[in-house]
MOPAC internal coordinates of N, CA, C and O (Angstrom, degrees):
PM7 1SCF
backbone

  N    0.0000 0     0.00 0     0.00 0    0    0    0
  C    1.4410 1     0.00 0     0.00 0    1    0    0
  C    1.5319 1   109.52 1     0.00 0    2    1    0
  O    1.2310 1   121.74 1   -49.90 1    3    2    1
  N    1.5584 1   114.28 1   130.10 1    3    2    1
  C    1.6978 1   105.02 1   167.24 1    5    3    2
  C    1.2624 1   102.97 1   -94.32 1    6    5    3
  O    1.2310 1   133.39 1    -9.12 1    7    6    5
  N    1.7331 1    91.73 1   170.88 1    7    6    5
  C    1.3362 1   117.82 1  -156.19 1    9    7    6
  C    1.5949 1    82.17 1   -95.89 1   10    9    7
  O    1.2310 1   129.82 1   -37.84 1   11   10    9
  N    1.6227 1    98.67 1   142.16 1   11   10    9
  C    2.0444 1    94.93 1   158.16 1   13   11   10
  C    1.0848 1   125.46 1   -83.47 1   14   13   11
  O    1.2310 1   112.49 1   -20.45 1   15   14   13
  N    1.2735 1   131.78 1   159.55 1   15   14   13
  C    1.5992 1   144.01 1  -175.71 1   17   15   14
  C    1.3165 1   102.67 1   -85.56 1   18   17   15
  O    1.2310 1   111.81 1   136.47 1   19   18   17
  N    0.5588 1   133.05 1   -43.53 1   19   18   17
  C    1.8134 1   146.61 1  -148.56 1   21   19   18
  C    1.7985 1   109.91 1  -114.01 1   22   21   19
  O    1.2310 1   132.11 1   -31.78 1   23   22   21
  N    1.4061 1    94.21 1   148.22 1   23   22   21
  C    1.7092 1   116.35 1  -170.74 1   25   23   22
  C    1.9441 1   118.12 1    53.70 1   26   25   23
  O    1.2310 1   120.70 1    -6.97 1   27   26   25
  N    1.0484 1   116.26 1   173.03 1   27   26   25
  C    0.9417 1   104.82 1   171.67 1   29   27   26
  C    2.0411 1   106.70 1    94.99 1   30   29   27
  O    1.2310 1   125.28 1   -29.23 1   31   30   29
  N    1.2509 1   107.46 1   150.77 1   31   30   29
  C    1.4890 1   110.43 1   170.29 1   33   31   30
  C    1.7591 1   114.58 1   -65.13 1   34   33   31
  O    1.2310 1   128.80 1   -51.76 1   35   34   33
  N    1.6435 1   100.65 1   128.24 1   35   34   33
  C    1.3381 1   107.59 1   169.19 1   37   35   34
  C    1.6722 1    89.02 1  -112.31 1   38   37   35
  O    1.2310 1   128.19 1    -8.51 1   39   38   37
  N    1.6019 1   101.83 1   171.49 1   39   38   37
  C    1.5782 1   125.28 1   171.08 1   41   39   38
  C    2.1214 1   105.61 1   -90.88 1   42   41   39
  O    1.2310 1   119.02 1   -95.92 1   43   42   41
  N    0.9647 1   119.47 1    84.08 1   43   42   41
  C    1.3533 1   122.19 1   154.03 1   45   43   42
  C    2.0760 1    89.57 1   147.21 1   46   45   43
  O    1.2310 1   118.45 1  -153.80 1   47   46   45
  N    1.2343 1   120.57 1    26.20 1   47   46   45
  C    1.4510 1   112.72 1  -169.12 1   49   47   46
  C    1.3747 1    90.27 1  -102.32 1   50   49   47
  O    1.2310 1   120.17 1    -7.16 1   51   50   49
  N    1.3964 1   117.28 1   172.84 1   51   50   49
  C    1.5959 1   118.47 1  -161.25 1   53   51   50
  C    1.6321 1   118.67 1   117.85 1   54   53   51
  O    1.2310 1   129.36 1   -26.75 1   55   54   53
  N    1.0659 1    99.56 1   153.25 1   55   54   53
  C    1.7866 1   108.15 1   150.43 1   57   55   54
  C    1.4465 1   119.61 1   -81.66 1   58   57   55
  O    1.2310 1   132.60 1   -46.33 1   59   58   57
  N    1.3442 1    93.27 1   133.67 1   59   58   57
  C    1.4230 1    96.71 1  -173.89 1   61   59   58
  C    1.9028 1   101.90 1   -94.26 1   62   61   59
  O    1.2310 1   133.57 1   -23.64 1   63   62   61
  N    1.2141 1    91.38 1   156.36 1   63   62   61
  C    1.7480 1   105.14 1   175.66 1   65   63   62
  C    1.7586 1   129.44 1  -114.89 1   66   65   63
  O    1.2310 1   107.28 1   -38.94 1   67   66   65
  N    0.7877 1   141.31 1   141.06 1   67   66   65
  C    1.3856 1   146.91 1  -170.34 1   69   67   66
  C    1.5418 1    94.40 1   -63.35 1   70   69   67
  O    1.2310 1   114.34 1   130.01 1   71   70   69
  N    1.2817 1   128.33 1   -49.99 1   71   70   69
  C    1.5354 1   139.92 1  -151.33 1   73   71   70
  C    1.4202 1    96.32 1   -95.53 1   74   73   71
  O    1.2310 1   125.33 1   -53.78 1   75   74   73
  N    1.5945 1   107.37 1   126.22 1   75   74   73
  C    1.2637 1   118.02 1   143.42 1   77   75   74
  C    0.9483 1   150.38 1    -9.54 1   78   77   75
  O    1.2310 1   113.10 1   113.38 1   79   78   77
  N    1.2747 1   130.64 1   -66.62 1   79   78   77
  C    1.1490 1   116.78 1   148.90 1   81   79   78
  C    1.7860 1   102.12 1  -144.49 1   82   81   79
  O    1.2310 1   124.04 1   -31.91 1   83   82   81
  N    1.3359 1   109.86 1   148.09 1   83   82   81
  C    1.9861 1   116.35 1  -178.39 1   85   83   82
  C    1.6553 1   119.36 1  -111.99 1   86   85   83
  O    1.2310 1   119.52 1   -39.49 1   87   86   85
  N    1.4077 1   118.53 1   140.51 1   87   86   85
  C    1.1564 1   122.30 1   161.22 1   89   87   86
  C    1.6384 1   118.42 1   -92.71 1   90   89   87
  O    1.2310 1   119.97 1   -33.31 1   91   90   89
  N    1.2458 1   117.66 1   146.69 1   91   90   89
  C    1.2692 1   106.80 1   157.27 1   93   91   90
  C    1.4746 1   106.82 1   -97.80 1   94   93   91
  O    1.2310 1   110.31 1   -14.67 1   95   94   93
  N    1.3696 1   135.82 1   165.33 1   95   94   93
  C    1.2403 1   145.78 1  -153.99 1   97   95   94
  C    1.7112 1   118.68 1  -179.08 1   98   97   95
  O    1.2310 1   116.65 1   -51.40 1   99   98   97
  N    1.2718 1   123.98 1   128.60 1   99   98   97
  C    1.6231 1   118.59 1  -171.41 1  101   99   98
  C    1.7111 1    85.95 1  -107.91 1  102  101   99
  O    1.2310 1   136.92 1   -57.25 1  103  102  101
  N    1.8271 1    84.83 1   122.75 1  103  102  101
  C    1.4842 1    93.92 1   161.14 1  105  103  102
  C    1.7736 1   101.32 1  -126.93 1  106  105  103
  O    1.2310 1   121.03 1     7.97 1  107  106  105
  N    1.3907 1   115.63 1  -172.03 1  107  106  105
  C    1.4750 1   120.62 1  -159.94 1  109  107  106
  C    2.1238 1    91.83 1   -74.14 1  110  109  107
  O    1.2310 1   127.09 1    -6.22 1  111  110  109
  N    0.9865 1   103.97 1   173.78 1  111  110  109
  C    1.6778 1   113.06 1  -170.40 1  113  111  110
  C    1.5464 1   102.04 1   -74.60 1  114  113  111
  O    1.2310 1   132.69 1   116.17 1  115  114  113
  N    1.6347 1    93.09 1   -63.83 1  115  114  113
  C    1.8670 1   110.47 1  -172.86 1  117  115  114
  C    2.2650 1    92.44 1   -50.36 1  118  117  115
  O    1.2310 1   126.15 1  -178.96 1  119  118  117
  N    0.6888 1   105.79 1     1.04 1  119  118  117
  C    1.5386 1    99.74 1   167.12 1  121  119  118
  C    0.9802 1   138.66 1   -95.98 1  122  121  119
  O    1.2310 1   125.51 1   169.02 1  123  122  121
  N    1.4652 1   107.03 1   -10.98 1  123  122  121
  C    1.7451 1   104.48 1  -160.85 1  125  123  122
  C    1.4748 1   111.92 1   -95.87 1  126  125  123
  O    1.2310 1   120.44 1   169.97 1  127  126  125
  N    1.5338 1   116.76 1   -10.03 1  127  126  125
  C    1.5953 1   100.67 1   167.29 1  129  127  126
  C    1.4937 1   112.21 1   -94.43 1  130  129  127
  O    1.2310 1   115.46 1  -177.13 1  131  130  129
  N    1.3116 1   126.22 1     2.87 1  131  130  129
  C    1.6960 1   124.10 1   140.22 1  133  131  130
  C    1.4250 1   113.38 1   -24.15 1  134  133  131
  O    1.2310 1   133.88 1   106.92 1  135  134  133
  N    1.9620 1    90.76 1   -73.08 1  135  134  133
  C    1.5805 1   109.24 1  -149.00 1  137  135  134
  C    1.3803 1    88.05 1   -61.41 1  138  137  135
  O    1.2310 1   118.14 1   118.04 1  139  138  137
  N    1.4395 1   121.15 1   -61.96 1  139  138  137
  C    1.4245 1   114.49 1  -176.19 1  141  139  138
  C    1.4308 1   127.29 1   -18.04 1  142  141  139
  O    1.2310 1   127.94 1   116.81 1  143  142  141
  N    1.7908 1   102.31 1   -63.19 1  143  142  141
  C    1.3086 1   113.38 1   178.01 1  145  143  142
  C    1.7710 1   111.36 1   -53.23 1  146  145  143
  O    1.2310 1   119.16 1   119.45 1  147  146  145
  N    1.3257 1   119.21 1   -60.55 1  147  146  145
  C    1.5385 1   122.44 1  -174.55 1  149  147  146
  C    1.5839 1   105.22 1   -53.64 1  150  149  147
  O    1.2310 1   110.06 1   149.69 1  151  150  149
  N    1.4231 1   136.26 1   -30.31 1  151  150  149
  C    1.3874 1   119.30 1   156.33 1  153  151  150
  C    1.1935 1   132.19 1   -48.75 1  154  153  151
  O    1.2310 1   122.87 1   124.49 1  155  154  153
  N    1.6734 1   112.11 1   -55.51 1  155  154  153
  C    1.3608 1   114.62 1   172.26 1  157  155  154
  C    1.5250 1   112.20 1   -43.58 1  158  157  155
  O    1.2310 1   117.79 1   100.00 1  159  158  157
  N    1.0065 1   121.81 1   -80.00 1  159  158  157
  C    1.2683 1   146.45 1   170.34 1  161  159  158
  C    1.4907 1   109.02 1    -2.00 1  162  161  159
  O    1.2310 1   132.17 1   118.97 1  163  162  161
  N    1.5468 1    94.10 1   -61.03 1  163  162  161
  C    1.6594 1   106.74 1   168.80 1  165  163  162
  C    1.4996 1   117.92 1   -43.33 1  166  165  163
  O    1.2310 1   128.53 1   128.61 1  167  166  165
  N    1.6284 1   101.17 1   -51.39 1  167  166  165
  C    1.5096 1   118.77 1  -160.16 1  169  167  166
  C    1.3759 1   102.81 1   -62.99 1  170  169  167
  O    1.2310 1   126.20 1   124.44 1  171  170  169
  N    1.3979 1   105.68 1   -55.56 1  171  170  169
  C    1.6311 1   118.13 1  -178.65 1  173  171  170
  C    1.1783 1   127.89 1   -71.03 1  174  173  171
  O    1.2310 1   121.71 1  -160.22 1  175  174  173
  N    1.8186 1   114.33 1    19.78 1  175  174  173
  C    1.6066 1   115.94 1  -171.61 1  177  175  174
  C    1.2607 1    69.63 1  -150.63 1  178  177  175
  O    1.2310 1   109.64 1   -91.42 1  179  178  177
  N    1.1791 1   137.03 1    88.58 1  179  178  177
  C    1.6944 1   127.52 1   161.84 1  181  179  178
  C    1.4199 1   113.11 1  -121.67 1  182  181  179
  O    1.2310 1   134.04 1   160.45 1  183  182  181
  N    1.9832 1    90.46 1   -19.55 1  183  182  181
  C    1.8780 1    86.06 1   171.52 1  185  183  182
  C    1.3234 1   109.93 1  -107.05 1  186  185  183
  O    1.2310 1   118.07 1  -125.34 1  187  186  185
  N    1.5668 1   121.29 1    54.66 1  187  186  185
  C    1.1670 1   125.54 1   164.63 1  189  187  186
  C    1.3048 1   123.45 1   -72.63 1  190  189  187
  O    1.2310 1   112.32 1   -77.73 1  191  190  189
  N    1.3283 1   132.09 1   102.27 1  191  190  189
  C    1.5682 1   111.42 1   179.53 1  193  191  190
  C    1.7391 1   104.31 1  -138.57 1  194  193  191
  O    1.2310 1   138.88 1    21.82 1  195  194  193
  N    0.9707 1    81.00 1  -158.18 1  195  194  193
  C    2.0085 1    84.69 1  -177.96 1  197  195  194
  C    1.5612 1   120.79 1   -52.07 1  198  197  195
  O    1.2310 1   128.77 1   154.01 1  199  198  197
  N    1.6181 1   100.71 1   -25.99 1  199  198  197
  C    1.7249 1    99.50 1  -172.47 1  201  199  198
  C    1.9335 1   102.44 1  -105.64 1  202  201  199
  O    1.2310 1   131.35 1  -148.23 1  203  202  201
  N    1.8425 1    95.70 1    31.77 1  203  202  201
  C    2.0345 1    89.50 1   179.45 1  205  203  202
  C    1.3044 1    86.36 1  -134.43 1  206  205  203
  O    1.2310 1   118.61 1   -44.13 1  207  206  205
  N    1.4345 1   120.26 1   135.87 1  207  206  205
  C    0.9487 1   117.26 1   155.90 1  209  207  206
  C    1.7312 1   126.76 1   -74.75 1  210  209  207
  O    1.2310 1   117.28 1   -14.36 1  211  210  209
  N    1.7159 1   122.78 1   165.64 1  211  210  209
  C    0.9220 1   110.18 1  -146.06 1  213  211  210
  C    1.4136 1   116.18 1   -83.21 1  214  213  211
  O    1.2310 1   115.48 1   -17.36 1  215  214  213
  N    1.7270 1   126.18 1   162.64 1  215  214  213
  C    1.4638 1   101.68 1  -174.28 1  217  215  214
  C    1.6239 1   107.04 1  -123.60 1  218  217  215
  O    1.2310 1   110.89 1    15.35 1  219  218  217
  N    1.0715 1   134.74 1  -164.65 1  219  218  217
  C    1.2474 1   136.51 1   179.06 1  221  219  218
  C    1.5859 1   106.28 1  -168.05 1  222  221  219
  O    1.2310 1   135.84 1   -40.98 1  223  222  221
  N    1.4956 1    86.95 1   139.02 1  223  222  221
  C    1.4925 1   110.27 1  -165.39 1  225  223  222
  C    2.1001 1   106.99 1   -70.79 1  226  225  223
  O    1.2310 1   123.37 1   -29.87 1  227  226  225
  N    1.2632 1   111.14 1   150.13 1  227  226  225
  C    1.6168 1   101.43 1   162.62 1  229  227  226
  C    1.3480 1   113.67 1   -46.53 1  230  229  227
  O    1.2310 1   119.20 1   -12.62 1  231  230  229
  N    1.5542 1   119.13 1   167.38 1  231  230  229
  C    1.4572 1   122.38 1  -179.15 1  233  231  230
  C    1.3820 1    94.67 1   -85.08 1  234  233  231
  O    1.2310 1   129.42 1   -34.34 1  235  234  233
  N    1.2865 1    99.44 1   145.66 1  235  234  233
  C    1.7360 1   101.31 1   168.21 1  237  235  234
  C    1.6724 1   113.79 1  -129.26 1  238  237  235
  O    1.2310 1   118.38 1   -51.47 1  239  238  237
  N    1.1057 1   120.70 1   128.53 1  239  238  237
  C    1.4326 1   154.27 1  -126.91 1  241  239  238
  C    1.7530 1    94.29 1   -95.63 1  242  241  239
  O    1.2310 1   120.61 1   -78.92 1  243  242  241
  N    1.7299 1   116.45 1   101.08 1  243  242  241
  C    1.3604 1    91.07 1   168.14 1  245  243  242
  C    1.2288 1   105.67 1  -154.09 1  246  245  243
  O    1.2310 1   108.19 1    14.15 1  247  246  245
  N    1.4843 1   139.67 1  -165.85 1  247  246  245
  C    1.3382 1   146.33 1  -161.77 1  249  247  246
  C    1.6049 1    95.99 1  -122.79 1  250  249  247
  O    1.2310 1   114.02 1   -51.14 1  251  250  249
  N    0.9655 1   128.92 1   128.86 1  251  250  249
  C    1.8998 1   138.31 1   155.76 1  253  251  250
  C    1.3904 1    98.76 1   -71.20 1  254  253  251
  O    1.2310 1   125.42 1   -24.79 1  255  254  253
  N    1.8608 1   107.20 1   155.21 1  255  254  253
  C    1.2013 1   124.05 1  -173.71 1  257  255  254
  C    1.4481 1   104.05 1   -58.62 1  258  257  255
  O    1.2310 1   105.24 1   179.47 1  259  258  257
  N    1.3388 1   144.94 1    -0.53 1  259  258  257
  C    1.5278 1   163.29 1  -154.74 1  261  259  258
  C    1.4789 1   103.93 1  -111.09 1  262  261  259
  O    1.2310 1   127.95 1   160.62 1  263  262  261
  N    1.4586 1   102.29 1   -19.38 1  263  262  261
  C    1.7073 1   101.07 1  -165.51 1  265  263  262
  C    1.7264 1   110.67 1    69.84 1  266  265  263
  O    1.2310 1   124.83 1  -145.76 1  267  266  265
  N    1.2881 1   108.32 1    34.24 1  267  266  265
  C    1.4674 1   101.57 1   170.31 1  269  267  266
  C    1.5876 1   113.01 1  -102.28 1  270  269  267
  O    1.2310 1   119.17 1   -28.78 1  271  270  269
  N    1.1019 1   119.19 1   151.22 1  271  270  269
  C    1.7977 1   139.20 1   162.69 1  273  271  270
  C    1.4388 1   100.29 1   -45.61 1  274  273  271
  O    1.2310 1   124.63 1   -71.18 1  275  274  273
  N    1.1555 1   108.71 1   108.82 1  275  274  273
  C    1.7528 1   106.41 1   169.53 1  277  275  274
  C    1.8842 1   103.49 1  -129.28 1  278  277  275
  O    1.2310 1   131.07 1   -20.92 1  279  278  277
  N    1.3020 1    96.25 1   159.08 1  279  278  277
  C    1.6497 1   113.48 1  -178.74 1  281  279  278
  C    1.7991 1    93.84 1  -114.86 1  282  281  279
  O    1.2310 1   105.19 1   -59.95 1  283  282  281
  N    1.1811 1   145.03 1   120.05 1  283  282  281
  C    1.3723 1   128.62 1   171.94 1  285  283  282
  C    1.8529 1    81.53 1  -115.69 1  286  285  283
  O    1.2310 1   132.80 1   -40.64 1  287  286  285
  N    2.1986 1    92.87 1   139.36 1  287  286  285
  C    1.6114 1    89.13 1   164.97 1  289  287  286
  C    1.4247 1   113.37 1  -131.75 1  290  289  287
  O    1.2310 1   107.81 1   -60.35 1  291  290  289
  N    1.3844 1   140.36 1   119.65 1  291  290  289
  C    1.2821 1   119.37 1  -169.98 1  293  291  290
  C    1.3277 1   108.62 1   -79.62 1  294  293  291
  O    1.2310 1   116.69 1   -29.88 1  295  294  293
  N    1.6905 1   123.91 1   150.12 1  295  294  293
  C    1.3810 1   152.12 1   158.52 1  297  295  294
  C    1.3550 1   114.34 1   -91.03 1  298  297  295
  O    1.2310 1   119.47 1   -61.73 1  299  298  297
  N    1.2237 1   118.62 1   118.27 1  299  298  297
  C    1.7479 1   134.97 1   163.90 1  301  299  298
  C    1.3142 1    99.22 1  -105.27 1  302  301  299
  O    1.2310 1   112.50 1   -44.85 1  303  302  301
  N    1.5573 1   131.76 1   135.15 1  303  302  301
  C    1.3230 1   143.14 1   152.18 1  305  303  302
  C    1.6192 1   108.79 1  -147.00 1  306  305  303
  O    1.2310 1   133.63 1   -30.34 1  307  306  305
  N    1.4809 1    91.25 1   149.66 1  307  306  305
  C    1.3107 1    96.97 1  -177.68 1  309  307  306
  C    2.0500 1   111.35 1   -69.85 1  310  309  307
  O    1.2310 1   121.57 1   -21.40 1  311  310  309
  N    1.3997 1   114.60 1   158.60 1  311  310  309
  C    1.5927 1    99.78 1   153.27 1  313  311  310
  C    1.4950 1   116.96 1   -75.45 1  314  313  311
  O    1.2310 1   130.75 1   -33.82 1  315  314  313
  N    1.5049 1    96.87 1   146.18 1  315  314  313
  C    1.7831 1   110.34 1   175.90 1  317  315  314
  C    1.7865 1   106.78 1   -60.64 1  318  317  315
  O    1.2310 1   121.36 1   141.97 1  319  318  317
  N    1.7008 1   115.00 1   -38.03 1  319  318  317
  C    1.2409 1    94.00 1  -155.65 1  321  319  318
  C    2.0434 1   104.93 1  -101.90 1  322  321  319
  O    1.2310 1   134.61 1  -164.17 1  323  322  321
  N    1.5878 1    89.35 1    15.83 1  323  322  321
  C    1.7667 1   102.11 1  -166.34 1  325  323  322
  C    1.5702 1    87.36 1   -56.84 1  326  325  323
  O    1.2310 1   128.15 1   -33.32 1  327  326  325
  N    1.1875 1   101.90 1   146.68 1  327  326  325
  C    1.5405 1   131.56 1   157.25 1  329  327  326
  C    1.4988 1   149.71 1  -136.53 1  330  329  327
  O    1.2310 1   120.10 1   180.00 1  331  330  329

């Protein structure tokens, strides 16, 4: 009998990712264009170091598990004693 080529799990098949390594994880819904935002944020402040000053992300617009009005803003700064 041959073996088929096709369907089924191969070893290197997938989407590949920029990141090292990923979790998946269930967080609440009203959250996920936070998290979204605080990745970017990450991505786009990556050459933060001692000679950038620090930056901060737009506010991003969301509700707490309370149903409250929230502003979340991310902060990138370099460390003082990085070398």
């Amino acid at each position: 009998m041959e073996k088929k080529q096709h369907g089924g799990s191969r070893p290197g098949a997938g989407r590949k990712t920029k990141y090292e390594n990923t979790v998946v994880m269930r967080v609440p819904e009203k959250y996920r264009d936070a998290i979204k935002a605080l990745i970017t944020h990450l991505d786009e402040t990556d050459h933060v170091d001692k000679n950038y000053a620090a930056e901060e992300s737009k506010p991003v617009y969301m509700r707490s598990l309370k149903d409250k009005k929230q502003h979340i803003i991310f902060r990138t700064e370099p460390l003082k004693n990085e070398v």
